[in-house]
mmCIF file as Biopython writes it, N, C-alpha, C and O atoms, coordinates in Angstrom:
data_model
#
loop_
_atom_site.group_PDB
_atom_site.id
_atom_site.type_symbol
_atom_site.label_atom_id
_atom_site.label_alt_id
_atom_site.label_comp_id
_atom_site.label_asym_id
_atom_site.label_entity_id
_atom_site.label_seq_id
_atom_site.pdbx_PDB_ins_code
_atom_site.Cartn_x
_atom_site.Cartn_y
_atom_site.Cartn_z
_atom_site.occupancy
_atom_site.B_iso_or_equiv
_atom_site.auth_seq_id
_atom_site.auth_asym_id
_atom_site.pdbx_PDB_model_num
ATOM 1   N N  . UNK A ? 1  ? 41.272  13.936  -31.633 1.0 0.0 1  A 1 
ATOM 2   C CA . UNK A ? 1  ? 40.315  14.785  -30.961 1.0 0.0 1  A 1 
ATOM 3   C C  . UNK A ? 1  ? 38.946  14.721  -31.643 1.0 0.0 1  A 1 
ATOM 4   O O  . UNK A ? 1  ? 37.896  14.595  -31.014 1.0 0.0 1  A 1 
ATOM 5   N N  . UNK A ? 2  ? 39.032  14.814  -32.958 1.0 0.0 2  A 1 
ATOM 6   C CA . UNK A ? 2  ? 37.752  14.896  -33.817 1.0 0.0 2  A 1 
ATOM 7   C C  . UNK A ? 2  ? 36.900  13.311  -33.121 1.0 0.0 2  A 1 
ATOM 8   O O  . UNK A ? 2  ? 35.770  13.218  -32.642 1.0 0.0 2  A 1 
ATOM 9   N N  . UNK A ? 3  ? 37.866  12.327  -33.297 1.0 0.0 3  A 1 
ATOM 10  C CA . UNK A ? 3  ? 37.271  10.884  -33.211 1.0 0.0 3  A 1 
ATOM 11  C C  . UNK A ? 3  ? 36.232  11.042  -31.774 1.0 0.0 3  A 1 
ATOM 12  O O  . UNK A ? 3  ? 35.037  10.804  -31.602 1.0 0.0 3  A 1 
ATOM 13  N N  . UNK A ? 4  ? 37.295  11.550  -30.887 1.0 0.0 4  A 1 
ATOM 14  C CA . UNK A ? 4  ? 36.559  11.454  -29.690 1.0 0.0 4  A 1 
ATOM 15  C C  . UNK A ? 4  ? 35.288  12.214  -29.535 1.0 0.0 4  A 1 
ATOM 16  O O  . UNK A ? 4  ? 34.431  11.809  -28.750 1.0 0.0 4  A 1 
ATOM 17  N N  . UNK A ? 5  ? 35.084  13.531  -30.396 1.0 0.0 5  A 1 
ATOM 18  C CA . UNK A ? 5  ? 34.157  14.475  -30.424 1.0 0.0 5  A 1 
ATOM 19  C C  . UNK A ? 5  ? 32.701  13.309  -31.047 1.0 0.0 5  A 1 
ATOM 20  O O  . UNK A ? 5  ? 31.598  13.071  -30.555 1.0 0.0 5  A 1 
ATOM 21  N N  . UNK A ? 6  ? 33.336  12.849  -32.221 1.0 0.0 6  A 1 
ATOM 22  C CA . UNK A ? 6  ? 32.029  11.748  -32.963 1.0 0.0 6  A 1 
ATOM 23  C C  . UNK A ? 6  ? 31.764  10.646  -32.105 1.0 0.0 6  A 1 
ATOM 24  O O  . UNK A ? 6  ? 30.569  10.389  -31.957 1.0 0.0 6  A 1 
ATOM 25  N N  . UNK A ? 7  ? 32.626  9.895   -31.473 1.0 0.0 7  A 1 
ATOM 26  C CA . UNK A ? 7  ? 32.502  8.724   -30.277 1.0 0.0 7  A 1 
ATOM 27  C C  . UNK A ? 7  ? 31.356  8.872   -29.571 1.0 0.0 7  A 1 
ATOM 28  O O  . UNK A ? 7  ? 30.349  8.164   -29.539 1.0 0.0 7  A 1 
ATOM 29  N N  . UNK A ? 8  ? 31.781  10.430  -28.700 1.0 0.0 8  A 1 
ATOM 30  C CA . UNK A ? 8  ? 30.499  11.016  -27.811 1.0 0.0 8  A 1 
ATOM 31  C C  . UNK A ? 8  ? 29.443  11.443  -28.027 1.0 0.0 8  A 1 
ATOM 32  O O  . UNK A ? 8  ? 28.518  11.494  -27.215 1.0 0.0 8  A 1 
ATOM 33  N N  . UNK A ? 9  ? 29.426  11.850  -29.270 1.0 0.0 9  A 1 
ATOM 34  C CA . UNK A ? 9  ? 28.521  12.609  -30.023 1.0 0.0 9  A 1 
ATOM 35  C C  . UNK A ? 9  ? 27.352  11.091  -29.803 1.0 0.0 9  A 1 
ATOM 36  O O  . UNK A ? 9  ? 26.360  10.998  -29.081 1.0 0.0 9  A 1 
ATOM 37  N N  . UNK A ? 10 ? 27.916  10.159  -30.652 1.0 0.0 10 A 1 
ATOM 38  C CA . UNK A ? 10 ? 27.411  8.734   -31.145 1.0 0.0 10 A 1 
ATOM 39  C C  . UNK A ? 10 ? 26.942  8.357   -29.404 1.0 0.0 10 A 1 
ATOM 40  O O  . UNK A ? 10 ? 25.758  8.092   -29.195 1.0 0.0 10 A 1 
ATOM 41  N N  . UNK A ? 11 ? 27.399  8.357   -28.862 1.0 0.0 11 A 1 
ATOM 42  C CA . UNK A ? 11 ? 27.045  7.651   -27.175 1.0 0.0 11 A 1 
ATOM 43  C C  . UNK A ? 11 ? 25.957  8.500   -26.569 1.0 0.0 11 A 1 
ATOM 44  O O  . UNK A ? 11 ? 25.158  8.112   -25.717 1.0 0.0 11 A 1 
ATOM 45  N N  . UNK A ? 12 ? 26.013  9.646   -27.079 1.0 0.0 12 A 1 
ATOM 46  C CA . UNK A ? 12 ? 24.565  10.602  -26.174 1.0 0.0 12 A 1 
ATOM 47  C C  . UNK A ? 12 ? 23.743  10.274  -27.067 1.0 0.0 12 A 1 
ATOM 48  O O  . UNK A ? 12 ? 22.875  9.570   -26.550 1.0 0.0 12 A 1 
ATOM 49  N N  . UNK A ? 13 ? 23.552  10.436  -28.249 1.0 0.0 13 A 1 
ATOM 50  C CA . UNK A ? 13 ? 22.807  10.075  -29.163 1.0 0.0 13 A 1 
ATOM 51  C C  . UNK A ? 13 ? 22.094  8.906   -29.179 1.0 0.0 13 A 1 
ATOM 52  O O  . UNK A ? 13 ? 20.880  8.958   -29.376 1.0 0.0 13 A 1 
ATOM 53  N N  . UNK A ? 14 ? 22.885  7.412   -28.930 1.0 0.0 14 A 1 
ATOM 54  C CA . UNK A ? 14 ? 22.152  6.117   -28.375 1.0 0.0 14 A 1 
ATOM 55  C C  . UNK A ? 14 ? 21.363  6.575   -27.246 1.0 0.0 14 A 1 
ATOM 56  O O  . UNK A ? 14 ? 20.151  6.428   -27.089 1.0 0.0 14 A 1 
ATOM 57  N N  . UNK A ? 15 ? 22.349  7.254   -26.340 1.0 0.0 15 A 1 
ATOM 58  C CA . UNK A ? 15 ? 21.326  6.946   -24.870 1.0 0.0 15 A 1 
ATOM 59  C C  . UNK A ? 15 ? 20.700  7.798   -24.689 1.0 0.0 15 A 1 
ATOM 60  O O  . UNK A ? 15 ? 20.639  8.128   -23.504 1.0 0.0 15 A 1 
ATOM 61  N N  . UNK A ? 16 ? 19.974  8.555   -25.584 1.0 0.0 16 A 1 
ATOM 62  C CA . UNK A ? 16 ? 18.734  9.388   -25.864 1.0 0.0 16 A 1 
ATOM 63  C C  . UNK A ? 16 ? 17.887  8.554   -26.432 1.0 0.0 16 A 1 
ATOM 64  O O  . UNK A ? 16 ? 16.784  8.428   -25.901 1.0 0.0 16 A 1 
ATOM 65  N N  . UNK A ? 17 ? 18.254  7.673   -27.826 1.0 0.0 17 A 1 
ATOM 66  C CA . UNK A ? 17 ? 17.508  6.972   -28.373 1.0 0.0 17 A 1 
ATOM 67  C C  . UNK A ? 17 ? 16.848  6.104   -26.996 1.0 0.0 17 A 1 
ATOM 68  O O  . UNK A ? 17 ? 15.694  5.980   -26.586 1.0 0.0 17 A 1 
ATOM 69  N N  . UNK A ? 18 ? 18.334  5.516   -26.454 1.0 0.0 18 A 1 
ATOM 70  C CA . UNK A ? 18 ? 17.124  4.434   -25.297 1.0 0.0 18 A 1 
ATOM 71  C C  . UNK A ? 18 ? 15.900  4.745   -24.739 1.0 0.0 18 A 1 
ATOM 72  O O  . UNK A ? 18 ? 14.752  4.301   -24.714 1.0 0.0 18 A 1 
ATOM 73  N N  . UNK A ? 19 ? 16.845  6.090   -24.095 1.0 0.0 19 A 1 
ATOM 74  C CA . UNK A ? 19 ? 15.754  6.713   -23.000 1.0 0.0 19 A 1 
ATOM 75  C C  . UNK A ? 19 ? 14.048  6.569   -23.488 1.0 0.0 19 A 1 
ATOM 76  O O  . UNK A ? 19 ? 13.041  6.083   -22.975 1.0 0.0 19 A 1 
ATOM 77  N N  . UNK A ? 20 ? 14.419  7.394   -24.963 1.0 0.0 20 A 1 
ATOM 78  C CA . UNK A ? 20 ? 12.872  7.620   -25.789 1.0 0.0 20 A 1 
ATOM 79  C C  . UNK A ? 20 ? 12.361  6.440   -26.152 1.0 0.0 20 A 1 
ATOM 80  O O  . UNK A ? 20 ? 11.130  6.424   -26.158 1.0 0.0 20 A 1 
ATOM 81  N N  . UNK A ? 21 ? 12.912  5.416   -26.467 1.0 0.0 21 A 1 
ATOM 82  C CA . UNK A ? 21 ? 12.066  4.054   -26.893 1.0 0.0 21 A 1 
ATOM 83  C C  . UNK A ? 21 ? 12.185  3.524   -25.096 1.0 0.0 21 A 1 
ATOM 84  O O  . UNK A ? 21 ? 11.306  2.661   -25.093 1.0 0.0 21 A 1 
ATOM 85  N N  . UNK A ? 22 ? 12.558  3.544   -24.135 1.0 0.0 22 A 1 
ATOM 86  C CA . UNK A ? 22 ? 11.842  3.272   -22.793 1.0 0.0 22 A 1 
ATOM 87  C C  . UNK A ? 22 ? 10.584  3.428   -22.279 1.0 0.0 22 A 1 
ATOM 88  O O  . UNK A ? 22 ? 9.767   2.769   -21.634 1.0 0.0 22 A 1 
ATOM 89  N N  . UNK A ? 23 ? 10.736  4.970   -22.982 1.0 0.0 23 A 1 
ATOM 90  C CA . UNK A ? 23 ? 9.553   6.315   -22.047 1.0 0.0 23 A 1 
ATOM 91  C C  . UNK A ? 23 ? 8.693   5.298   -23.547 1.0 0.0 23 A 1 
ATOM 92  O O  . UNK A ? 23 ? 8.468   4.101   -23.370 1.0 0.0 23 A 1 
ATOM 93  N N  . UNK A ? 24 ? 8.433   5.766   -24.474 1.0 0.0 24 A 1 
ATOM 94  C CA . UNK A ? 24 ? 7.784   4.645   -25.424 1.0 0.0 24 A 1 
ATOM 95  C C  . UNK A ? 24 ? 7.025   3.924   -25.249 1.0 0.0 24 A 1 
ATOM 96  O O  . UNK A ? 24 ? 5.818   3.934   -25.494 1.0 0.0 24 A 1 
ATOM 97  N N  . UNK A ? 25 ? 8.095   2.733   -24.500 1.0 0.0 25 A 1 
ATOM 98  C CA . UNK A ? 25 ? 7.359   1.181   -24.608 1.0 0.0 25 A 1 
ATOM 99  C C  . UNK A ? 25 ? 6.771   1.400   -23.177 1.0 0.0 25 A 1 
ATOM 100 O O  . UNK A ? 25 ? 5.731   0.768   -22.988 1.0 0.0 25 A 1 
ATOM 101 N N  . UNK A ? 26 ? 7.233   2.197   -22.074 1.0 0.0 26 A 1 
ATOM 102 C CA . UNK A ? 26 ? 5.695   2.316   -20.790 1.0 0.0 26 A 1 
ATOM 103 C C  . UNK A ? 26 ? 4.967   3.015   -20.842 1.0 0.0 26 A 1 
ATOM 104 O O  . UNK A ? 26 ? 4.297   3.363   -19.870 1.0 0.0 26 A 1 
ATOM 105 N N  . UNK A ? 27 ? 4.815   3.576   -22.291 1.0 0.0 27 A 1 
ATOM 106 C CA . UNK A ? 27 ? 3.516   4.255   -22.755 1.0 0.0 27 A 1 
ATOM 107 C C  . UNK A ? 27 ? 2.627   2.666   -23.335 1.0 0.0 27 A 1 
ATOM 108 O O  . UNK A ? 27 ? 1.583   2.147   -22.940 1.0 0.0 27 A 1 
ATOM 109 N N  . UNK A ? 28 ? 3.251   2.415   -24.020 1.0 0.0 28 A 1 
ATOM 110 C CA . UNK A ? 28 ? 2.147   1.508   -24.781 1.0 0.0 28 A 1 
ATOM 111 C C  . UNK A ? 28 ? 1.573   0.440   -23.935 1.0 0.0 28 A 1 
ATOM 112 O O  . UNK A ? 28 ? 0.508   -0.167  -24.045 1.0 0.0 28 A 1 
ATOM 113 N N  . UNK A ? 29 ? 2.777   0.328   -22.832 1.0 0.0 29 A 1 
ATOM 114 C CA . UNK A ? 29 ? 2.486   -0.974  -21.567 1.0 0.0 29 A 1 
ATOM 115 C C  . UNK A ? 29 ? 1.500   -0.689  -20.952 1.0 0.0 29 A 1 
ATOM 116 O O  . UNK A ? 29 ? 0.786   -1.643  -20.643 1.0 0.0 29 A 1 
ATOM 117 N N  . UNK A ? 30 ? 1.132   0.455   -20.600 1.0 0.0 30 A 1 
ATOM 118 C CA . UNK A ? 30 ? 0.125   1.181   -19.664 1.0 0.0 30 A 1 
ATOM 119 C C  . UNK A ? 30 ? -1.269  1.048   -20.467 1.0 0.0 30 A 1 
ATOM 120 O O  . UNK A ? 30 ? -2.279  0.465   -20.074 1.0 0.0 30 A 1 
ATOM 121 N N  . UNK A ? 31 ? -1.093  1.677   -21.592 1.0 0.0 31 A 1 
ATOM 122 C CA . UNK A ? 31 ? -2.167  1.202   -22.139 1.0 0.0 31 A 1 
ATOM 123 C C  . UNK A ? 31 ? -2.926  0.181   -22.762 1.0 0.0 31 A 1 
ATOM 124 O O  . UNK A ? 31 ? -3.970  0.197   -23.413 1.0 0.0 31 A 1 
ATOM 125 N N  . UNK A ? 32 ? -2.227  -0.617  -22.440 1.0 0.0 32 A 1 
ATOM 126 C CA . UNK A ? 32 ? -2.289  -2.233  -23.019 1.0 0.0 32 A 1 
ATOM 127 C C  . UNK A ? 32 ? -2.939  -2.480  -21.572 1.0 0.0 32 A 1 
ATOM 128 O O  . UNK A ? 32 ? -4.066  -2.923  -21.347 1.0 0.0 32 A 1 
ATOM 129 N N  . UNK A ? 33 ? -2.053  -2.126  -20.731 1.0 0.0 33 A 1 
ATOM 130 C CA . UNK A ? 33 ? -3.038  -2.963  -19.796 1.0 0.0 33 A 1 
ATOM 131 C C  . UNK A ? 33 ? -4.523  -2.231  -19.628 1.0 0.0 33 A 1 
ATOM 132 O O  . UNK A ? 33 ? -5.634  -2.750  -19.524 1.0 0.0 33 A 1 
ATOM 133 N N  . UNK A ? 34 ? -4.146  -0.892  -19.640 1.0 0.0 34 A 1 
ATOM 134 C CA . UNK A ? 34 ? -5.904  -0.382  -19.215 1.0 0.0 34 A 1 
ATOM 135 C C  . UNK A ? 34 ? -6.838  -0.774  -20.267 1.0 0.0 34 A 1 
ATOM 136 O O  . UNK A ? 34 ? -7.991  -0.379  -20.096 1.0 0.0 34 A 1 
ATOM 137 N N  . UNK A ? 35 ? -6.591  -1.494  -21.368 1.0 0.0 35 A 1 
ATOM 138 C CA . UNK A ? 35 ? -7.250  -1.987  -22.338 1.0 0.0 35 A 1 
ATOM 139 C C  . UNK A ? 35 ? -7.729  -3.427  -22.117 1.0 0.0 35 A 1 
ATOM 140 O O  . UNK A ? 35 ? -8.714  -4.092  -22.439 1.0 0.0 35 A 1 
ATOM 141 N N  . UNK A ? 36 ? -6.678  -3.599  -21.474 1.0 0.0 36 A 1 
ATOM 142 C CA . UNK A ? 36 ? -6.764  -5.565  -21.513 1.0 0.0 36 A 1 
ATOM 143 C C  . UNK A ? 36 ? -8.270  -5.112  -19.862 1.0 0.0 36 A 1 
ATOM 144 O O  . UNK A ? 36 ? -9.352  -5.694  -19.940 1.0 0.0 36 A 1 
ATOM 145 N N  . UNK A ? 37 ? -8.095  -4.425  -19.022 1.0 0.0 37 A 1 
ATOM 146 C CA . UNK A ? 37 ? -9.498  -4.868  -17.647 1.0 0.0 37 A 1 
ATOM 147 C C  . UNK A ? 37 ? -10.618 -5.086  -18.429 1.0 0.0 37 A 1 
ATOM 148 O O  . UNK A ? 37 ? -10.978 -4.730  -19.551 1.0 0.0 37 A 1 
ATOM 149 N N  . UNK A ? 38 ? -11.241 -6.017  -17.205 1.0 0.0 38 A 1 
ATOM 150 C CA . UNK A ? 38 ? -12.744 -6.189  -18.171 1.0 0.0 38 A 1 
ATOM 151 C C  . UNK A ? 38 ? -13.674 -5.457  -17.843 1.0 0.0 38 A 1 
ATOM 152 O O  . UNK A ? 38 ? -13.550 -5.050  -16.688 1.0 0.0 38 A 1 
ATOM 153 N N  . UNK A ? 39 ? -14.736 -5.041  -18.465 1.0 0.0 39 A 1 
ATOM 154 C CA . UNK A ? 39 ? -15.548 -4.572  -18.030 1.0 0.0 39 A 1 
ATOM 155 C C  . UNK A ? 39 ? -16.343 -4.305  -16.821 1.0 0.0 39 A 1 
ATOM 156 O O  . UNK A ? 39 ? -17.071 -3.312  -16.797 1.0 0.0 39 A 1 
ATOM 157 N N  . UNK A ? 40 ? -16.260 -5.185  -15.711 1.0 0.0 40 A 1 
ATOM 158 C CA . UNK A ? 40 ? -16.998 -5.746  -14.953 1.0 0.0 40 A 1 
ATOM 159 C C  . UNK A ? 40 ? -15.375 -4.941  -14.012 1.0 0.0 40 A 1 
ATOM 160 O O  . UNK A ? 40 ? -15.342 -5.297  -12.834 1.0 0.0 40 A 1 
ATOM 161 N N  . UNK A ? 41 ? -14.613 -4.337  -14.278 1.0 0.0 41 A 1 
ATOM 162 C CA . UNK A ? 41 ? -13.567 -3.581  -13.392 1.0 0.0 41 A 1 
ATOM 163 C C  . UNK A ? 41 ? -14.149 -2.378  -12.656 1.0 0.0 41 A 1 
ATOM 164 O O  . UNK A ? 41 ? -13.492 -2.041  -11.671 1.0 0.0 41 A 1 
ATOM 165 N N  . UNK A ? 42 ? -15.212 -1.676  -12.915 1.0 0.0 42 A 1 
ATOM 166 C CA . UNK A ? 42 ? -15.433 -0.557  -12.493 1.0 0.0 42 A 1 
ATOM 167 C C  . UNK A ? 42 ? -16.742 -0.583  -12.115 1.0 0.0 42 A 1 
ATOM 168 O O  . UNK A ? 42 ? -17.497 0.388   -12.137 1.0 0.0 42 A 1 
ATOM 169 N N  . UNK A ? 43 ? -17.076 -1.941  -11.689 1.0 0.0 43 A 1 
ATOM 170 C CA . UNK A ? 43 ? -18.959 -2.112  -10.888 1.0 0.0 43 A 1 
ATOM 171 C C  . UNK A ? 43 ? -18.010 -2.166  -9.735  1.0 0.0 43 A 1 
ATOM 172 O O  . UNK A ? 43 ? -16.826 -2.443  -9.540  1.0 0.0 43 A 1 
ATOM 173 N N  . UNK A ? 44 ? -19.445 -1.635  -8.807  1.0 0.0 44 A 1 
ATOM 174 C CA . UNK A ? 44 ? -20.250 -1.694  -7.433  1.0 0.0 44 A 1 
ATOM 175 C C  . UNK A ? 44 ? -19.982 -3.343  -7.014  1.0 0.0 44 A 1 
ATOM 176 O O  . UNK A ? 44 ? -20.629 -4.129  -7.706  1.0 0.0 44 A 1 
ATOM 177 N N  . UNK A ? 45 ? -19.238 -3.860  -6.122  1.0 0.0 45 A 1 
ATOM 178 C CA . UNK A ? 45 ? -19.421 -5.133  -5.674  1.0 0.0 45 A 1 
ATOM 179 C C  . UNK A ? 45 ? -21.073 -5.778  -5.752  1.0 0.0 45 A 1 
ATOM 180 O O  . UNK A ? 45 ? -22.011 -5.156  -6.249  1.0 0.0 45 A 1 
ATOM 181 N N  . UNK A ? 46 ? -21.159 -6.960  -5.229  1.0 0.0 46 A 1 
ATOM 182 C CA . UNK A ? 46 ? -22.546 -7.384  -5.322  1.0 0.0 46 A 1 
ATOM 183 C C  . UNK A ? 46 ? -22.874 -6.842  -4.029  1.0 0.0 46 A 1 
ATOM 184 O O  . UNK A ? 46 ? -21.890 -6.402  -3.435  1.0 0.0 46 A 1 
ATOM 185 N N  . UNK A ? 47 ? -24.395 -6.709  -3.186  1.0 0.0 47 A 1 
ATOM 186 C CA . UNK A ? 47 ? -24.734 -6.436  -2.466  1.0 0.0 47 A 1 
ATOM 187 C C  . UNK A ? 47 ? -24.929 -7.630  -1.084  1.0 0.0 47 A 1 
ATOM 188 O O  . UNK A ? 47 ? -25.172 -8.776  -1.461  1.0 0.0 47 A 1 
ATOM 189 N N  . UNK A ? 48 ? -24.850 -7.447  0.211   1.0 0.0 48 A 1 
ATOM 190 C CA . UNK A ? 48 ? -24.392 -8.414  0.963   1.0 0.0 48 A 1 
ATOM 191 C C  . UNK A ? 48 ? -25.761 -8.400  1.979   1.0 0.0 48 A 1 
ATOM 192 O O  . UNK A ? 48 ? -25.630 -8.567  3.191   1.0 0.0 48 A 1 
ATOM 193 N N  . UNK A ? 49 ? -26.811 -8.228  1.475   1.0 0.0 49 A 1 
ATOM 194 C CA . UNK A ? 49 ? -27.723 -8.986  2.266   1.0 0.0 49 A 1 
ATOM 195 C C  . UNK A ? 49 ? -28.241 -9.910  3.014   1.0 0.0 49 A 1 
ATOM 196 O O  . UNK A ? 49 ? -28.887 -10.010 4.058   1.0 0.0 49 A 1 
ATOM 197 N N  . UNK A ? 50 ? -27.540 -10.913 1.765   1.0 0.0 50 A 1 
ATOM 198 C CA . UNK A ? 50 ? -27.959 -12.512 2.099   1.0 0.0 50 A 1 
ATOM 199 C C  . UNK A ? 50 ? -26.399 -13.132 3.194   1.0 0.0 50 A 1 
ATOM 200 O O  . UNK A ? 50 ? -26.316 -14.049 4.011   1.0 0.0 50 A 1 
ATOM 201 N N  . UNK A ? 51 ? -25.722 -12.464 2.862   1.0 0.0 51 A 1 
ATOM 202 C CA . UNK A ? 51 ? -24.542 -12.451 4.133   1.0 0.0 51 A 1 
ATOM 203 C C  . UNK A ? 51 ? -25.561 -11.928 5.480   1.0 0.0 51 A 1 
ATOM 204 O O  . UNK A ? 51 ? -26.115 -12.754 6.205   1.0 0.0 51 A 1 
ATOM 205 N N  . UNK A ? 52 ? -25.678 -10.702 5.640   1.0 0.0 52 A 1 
ATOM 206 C CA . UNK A ? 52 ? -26.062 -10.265 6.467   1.0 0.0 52 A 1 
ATOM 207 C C  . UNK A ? 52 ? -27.308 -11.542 7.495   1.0 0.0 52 A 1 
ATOM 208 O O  . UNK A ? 52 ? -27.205 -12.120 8.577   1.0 0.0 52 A 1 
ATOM 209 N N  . UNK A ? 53 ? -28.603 -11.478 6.186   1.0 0.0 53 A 1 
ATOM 210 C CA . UNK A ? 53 ? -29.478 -12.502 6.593   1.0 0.0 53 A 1 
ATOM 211 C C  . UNK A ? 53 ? -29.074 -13.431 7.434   1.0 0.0 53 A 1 
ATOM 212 O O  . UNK A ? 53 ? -29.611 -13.607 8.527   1.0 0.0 53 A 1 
ATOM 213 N N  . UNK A ? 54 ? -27.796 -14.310 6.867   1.0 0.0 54 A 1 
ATOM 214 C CA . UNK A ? 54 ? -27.578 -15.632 6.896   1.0 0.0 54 A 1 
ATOM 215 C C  . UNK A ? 54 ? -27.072 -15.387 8.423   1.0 0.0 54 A 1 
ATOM 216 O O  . UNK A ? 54 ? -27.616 -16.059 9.299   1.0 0.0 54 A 1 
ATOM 217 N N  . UNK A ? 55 ? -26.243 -14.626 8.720   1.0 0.0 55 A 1 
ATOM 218 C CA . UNK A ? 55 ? -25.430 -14.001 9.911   1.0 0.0 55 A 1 
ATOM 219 C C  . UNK A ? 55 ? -26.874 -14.139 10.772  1.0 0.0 55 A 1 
ATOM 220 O O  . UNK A ? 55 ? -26.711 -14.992 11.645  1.0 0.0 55 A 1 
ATOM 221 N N  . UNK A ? 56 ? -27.862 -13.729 10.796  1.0 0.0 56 A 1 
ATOM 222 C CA . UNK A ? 56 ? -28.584 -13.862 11.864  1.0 0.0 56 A 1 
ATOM 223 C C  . UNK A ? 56 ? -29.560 -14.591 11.925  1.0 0.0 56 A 1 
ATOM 224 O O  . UNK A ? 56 ? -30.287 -14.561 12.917  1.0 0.0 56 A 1 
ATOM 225 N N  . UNK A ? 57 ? -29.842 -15.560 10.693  1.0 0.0 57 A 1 
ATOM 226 C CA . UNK A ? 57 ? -30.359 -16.698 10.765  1.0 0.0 57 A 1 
ATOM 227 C C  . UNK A ? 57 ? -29.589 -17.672 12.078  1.0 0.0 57 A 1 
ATOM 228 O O  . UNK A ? 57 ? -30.271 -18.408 12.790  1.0 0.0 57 A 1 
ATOM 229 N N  . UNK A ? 58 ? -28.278 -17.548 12.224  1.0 0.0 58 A 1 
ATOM 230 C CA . UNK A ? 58 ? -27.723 -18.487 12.494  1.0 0.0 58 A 1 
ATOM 231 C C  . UNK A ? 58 ? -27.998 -17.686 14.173  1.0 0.0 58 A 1 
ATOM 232 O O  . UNK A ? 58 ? -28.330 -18.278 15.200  1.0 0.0 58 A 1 
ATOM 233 N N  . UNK A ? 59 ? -27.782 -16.461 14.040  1.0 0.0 59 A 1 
ATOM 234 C CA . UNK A ? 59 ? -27.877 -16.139 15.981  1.0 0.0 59 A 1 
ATOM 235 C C  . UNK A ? 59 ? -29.067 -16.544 16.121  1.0 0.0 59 A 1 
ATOM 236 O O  . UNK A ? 59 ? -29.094 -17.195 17.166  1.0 0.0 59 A 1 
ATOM 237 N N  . UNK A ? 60 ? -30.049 -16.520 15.657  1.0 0.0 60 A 1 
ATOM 238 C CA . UNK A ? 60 ? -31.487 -16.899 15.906  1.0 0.0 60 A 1 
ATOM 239 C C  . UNK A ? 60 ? -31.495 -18.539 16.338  1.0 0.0 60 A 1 
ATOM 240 O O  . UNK A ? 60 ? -31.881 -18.826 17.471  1.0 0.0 60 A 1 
ATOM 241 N N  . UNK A ? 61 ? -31.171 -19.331 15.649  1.0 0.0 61 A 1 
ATOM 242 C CA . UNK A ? 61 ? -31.156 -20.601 15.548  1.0 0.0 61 A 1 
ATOM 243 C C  . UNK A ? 61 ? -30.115 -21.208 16.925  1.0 0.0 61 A 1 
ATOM 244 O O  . UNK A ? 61 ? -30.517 -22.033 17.747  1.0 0.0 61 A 1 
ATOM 245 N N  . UNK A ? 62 ? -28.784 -20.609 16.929  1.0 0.0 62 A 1 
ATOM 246 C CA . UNK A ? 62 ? -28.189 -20.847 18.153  1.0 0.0 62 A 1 
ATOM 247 C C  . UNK A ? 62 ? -28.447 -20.615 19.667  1.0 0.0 62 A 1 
ATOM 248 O O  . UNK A ? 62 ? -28.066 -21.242 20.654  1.0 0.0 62 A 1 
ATOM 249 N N  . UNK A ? 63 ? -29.426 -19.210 19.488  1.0 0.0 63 A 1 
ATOM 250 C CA . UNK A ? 63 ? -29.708 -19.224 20.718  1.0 0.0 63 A 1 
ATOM 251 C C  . UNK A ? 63 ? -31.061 -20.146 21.373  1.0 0.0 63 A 1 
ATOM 252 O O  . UNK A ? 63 ? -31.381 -20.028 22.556  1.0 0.0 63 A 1 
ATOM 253 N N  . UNK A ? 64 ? -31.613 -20.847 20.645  1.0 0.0 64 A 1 
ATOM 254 C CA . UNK A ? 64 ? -32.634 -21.504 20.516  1.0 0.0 64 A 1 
ATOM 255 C C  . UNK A ? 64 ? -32.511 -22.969 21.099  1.0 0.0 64 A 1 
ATOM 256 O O  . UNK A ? 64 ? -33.513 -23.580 21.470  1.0 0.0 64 A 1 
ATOM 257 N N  . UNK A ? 65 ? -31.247 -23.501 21.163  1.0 0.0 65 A 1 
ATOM 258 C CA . UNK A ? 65 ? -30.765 -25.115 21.196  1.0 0.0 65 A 1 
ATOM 259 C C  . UNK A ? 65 ? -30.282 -24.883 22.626  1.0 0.0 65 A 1 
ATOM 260 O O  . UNK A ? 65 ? -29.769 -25.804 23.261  1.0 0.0 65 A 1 
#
């Protein structure tokens, strides 16, 4: 009876340990990655003017021929 009491004892005890080195290592994962973005993660795209322009350079020019 005793054995079985220490057996279990020993088996919750690991799978607590797991749990906590799990919860752990997707702590450090998370922050590894929000460490690893580059800088250039949290700009404003470039601005699309010259898209725009170009877009009606070309209606201009097509309706012309």
């Amino acid at each position: 009876m005793i054995a079985t009491l220490e057996f279990t004892t020993l088996a919750m005890a690991t799978m607590f340990a797991v749990a906590a080195a799990a919860g752990l290592l997707w702590v450090c994962l998370q922050a590894a990655f929000l460490m690893m973005r580059p800088a250039t993660a949290r700009r404003i795209p470039g601005r699309t003017e010259l898209v725009r322009g170009t877009a009606q350079l070309a209606r201009v020019y097509s309706g012309s021929r």
